[in-house]
C-alpha positions as a printed Julia matrix, in Angstrom:
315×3 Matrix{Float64}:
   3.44    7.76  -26.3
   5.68    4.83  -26.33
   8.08    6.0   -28.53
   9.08    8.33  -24.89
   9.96    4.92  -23.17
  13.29    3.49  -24.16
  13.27    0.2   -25.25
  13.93   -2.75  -23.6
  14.28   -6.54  -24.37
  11.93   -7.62  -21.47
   9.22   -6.01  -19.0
  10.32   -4.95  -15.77
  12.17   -7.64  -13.24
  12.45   -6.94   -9.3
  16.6    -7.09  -10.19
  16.31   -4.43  -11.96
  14.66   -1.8    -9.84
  16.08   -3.58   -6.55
  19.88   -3.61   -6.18
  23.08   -1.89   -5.14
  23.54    1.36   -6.31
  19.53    2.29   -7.21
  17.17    4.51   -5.69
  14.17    4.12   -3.91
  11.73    6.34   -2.62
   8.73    4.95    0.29
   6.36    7.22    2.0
   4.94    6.38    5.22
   8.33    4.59    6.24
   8.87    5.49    9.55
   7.27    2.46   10.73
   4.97   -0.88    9.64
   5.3    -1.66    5.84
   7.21    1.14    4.76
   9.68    1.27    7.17
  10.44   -2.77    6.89
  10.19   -1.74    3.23
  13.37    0.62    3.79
  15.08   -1.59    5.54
  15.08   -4.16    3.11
  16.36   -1.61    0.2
  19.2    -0.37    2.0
  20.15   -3.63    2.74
  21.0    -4.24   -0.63
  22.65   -1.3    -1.07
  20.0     1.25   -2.37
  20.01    4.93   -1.72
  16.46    5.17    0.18
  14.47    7.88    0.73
  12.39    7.53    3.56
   9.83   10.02    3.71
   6.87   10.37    6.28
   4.99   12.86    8.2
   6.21   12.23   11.48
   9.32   13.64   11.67
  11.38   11.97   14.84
  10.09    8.58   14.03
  11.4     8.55   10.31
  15.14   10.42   11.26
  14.97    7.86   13.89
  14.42    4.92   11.09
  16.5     6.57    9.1
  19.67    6.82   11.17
  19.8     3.19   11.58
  20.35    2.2     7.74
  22.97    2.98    5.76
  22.86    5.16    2.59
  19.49    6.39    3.81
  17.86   10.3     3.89
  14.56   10.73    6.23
  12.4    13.74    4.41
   9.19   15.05    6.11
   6.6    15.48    4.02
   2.64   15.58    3.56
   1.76   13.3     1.1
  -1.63   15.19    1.03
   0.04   18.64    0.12
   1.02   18.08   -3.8
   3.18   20.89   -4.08
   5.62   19.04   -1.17
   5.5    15.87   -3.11
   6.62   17.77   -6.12
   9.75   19.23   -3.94
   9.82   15.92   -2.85
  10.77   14.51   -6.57
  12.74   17.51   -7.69
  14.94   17.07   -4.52
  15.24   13.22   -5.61
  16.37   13.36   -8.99
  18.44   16.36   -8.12
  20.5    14.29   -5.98
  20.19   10.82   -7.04
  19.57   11.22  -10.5
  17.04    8.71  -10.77
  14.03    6.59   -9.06
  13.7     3.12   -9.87
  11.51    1.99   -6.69
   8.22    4.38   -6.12
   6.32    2.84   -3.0
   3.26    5.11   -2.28
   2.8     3.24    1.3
   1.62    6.47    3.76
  -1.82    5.96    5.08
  -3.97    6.4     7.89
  -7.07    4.63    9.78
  -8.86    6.9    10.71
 -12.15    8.17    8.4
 -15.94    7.56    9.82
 -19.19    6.04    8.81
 -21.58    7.95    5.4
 -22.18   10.81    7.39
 -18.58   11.77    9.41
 -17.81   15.13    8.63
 -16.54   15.97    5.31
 -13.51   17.21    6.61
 -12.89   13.44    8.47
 -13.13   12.71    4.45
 -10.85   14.82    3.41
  -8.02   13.91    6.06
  -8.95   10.28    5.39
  -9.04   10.84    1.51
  -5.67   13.41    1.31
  -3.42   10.72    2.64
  -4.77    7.24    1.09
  -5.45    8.27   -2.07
  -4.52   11.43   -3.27
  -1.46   10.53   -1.73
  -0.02    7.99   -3.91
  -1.81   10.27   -6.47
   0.57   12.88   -5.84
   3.59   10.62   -6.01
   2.62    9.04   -9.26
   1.98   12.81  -10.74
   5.57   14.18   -9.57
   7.44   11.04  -10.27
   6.56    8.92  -12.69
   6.64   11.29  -15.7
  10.49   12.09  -14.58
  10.67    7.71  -14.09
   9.98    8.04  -17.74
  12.17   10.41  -19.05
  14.99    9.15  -17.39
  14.98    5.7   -19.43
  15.42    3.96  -16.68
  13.45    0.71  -15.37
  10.8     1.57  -12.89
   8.17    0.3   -10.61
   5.43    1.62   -8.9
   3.69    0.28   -5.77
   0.52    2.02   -4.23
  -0.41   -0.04   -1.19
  -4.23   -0.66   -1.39
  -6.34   -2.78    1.61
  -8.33   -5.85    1.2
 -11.29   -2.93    2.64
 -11.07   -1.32   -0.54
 -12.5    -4.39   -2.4
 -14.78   -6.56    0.4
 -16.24   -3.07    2.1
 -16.74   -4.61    5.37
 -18.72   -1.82    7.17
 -17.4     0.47   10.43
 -15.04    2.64    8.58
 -16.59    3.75    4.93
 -14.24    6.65    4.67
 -10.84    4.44    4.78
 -12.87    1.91    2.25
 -13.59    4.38   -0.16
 -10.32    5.92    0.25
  -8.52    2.67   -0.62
 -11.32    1.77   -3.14
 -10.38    4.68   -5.2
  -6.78    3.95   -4.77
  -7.44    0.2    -6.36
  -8.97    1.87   -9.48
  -6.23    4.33   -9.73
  -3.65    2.02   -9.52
  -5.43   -0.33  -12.13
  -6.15    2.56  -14.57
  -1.76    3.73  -13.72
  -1.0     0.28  -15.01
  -3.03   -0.1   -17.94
  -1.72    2.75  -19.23
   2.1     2.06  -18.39
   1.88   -1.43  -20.09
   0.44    0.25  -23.5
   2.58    3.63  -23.39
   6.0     1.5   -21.65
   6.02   -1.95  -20.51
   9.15   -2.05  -21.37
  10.37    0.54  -18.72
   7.66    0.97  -16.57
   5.41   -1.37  -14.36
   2.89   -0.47  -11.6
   1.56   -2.93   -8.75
  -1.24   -2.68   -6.24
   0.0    -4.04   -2.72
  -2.53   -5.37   -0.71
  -1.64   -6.74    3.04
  -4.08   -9.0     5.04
  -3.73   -8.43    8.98
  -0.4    -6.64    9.35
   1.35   -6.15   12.99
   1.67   -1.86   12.03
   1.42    1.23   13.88
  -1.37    2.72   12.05
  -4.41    2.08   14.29
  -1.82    3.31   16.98
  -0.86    6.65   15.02
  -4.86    6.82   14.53
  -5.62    6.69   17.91
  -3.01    9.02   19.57
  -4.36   11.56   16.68
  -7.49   11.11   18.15
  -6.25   11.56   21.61
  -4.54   14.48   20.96
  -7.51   16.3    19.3
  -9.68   15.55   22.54
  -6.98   16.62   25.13
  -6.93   13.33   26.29
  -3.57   11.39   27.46
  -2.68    8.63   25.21
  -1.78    5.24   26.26
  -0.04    2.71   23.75
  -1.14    0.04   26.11
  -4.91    0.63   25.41
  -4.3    -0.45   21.5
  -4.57   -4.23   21.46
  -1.92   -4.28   18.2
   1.12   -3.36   16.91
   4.42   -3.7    15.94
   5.71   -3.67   19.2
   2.77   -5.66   20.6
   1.89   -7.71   17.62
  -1.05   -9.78   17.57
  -0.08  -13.79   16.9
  -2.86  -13.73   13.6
  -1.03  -11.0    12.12
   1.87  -10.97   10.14
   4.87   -9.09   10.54
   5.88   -6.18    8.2
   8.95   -8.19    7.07
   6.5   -11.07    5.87
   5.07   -8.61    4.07
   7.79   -6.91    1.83
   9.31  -10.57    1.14
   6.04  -11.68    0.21
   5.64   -8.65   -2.43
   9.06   -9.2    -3.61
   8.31  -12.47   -4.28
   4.65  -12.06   -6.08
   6.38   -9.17   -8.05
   9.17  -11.69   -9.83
   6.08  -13.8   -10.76
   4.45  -10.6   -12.55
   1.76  -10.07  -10.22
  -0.12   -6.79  -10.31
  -2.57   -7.53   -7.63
  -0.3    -8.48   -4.04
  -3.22  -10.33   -1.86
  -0.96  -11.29    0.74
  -2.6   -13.56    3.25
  -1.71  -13.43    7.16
  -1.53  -16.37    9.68
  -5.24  -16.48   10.06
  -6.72  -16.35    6.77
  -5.35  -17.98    3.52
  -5.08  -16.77   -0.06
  -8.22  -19.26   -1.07
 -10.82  -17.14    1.76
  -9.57  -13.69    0.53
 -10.66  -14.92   -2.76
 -14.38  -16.19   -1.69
 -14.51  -13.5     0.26
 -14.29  -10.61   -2.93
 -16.28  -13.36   -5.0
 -18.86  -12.85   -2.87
 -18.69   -9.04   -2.82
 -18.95   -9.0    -6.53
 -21.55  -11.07   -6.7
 -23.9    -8.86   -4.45
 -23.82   -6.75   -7.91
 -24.01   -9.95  -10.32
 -26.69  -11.52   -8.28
 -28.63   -8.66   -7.63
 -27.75   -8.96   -3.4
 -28.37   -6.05   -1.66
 -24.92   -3.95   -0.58
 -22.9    -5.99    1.57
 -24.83   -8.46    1.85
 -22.68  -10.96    3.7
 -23.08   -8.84    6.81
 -26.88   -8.89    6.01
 -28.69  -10.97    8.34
 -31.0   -12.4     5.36
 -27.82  -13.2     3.84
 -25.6   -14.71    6.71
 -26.46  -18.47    6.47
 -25.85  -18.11    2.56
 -22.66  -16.8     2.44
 -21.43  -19.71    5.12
 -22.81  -22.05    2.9
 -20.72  -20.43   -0.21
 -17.64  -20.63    2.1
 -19.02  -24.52    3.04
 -19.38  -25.65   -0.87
 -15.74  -24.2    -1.74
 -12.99  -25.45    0.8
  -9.71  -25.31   -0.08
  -8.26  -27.27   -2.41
  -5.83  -29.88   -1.61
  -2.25  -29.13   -2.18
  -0.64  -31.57   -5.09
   1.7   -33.82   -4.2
   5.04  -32.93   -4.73
């Protein structure tokens, strides 16, 4: 009920979550998003868990900020997650910053294995699941301000076909995440706020970690090279992870639940046509995503034609 959040004159500000002397807590953060994510909280003096699966890449991110702890977990196993909190509060006292950012790339088409679902499922959504279940009730209690960010895809809303299993995973994630905040803003908006982070094009590691998995599995030797992006190759349409976190930061002060962050090939304005058009397949009676339907092709370049973007206002 809200009577279990304290009270507060105002809803929940980025100052006061992110600052000297509070604690944050981001999965995944031993590269991409997360780790930039890290970085960026230590900087300003936060104690930061960094937590990930892969355990010499996150001591190794770790080690270079200060005021930092690296803690392997699987986001997928809820009972580690649980440790996970217990071991937070037990030494910090508190958790003002929740990112749930761990993910992975891999899933399959409608009829990959269910166990391909499972993998692809345990990490993207039950995931931040499992962080929101261990933490946020103890985010409550404590009294303090809190945020929560589950870091959704732009997949998990357009549906563009070739890997259903990471779109339903992050679908489900969106409507989590929606259903987390509704009920935060009419149980403690005072205290508690929840946002849904969702990059465009991103210079990560993730379709790197997703294909030395697969490597791996087959016997095969695995060569970085052979993956045409990531961090340390980044493509020149993608943004950087930094972009990223100071775009969030910045959406966040302006009270934005939904983070569409765009990337240096496609704006803010196309994102939007783009899950127009995916919502109209439904309104308009289209078949399922229908702008990769070849009846459907010249009609959704002529939506894209009739609705440029507008003209920025003079200053």
């Amino acid at each position: 009920s809200r009577s279990r959040c304290a009270a507060a004159s105002m809803p929940v500000a980025v100052s006061d979550v992110v600052g000297p002397g509070k604690v944050a807590v981001v999965t995944g953060a031993s590269s991409g998003i997360g780790r930039a994510m890290a970085r960026k909280f230590a900087a300003v003096g936060m104690r930061t868990y960094l937590v990930d699966v892969d355990e010499a890449e996150v001591r190794a991110a770790a080690a270079e900020l200060s005021g930092a702890t690296a803690v392997v977990v699987d986001v997928a196993d809820d009972a580690a997650v649980e440790a996970l909190a217990e071991r937070v509060f037990a030494e910090a006292g508190a958790c003002h910053v929740l990112v749930n950012n761990a993910g992975v790339g891999r899933g399959g088409g409608a009829l990959a294995p269910a166990s391909r679902y499972r993998a692809t499922l345990g990490v993207n959504t039950f995931g931040p699941i499992h962080g929101c279940l261990a933490f946020v009730p103890r985010m409550r209690a404590s009294g303090e301000k809190g945020l929560v960010v589950n870091t959704g895809s732009k997949q998990g809303i357009t549906m563009p076909p070739g890997n259903l299993a990471y779109n339903v995973s992050k679908a489900a994630l969106k409507a989590y995440t929606e259903g987390l905040e509704h009920e935060l803003r009419t149980t403690c908006p005072d205290t508690m706020r929840a946002a849904l982070l969702i990059p465009g094009w991103v210079n990560t590691s993730i379709m790197l970690k997703s294909k030395r998995e697969q490597a791996r599995e087959q016997g095969e030797a695995f060569d970085p090279s052979s993956v045409f992006f990531h961090e340390a190759k980044p493509a020149a349409g993608a943004w950087m992870p930094e972009q990223v976190v100071d775009f969030m930061l910045a959406e966040l002060d302006r009270g934005r639940f939904y983070i569409v962050c765009p990337d240096a090939e496609t704006t803010r304005h196309v994102d939007n046509l783009r899950m127009q058009w995916t919502m109209g397949d439904i309104v308009e009676d289209r078949p399922p995503l229908s702008r990769w339907h070849p009846d459907y092709k010249a009609a959704f370049a002529d939506f894209l034609a009739k609705n440029p973007q507008p003209e920025e206002p003079e200053a």
